[in-house]
C-alpha positions, 0 to 999 in steps of 0.5 A: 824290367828294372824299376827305373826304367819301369818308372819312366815307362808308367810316368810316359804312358801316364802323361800319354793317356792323359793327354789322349783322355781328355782329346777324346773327351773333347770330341764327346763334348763337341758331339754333346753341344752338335746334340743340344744345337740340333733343335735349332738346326731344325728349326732354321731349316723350317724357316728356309724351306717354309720360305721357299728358299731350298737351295739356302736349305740345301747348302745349309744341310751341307755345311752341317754334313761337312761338320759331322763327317769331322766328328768321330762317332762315340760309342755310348756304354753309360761311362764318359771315360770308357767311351772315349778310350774305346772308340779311341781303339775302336777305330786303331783297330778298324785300321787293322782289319779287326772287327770289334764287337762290343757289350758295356753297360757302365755307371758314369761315375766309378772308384778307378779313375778315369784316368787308371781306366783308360790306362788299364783298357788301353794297355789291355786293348793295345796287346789285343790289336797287337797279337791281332794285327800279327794274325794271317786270318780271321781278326777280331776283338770281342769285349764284355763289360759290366757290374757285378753288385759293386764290382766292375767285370771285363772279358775280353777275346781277341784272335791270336797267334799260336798259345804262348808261354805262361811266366808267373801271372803273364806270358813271354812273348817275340816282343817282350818289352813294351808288350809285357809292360802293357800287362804288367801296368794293367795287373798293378792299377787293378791289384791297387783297387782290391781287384784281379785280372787273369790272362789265357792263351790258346792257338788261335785266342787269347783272353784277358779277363778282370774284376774290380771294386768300382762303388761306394 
């Protein structure tokens, strides 16, 4: 891929993310204040039950039902950004027929920004629902995360297609292009912070893997 045209494609994907980071953050936040509100809720609802008023009661639990069906639920790992590009992919995937499993325990607050983790998760996440989404059979994604002393680890295994050709450190693909620019822009952010990150195919799976300084 020529370096203009990478140029253009990282200052897009860039902006992209950004704009879709702080979208989904917006739903986390939303979710936070229905939590602290919660109290309240309750304590209203006592009041109108305690006066007899159930069919008040009634209408009130469902305005608040109707509020929380809008609401997606977030997955919780420890970490604002890494929840929210999850469960951002978490339900593209659902749309695919994939199902997710998910093991993360991650401190909020990390060296790669939220910003360059959402770029690498995403890129990485979206080859995953890709390959998957090409698949006749069985559809799944099952992703590991966590720290190693100061390191973040992440493994990932998602269902493929038939093992696909290695090219230096990544692998050619009936769609090269954006798919390979995905890897390409994960590979780089992580190689900037000091870390690796490997790529496997085999018929039937392909696994991506990477390990990155995250602490002070």
């Amino acid at each position: 891929m020529r370096k203009k045209t990478y140029l253009k494609l990282a200052e897009y994907q860039t902006e992209q993310s950004r704009r879709h980071l702080g979208e989904v953050q917006g739903i986390y936040r939303e979710m936070r204040g229905y939590k602290h509100d919660f109290h309240h809720h309750l304590q209203t609802l006592k009041g109108q039950l305690e006066a007899g008023e159930t069919e008040r009661a009634l209408a009130y639990i469902a305005q608040l039902d109707e509020q929380l069906m809008n609401v997606d639920t977030l997955l919780k790992t420890g970490n604002v950004a890494l929840d929210a590009i999850l469960s951002a992919k978490i339900a593209q995937a659902g749309s695919h027929g994939i199902a997710v499993k998910i093991t993360a325990s991650v401190p909020d607050k990390l060296l790669i920004t939220d910003l360059e983790l959402s770029i690498v998760l995403g890129n990485l996440l979206d080859n995953a629902i890709e390959a998957c989404a090409a698949v006749e059979g069985e559809r799944f994604i099952r992703i590991f995360m966590k720290m190693k002393g100061r390191m973040l680890y992440f493994s990932m295994l998602n269902s493929a297609g038939s093992k696909e050709a290695r090219k230096g450190s990544l692998f050619l693909s009936h769609k090269e292009g954006f798919h390979g620019f995905g890897l390409r822009r994960a590979e780089a952010i992580l190689t900037e912070h000091g870390g690796w990150c490997k790529y496997n195919s085999e018929d039937g799976a392909f696994t991506s893997e990477f390990l990155v300084p995250a602490l002070e």
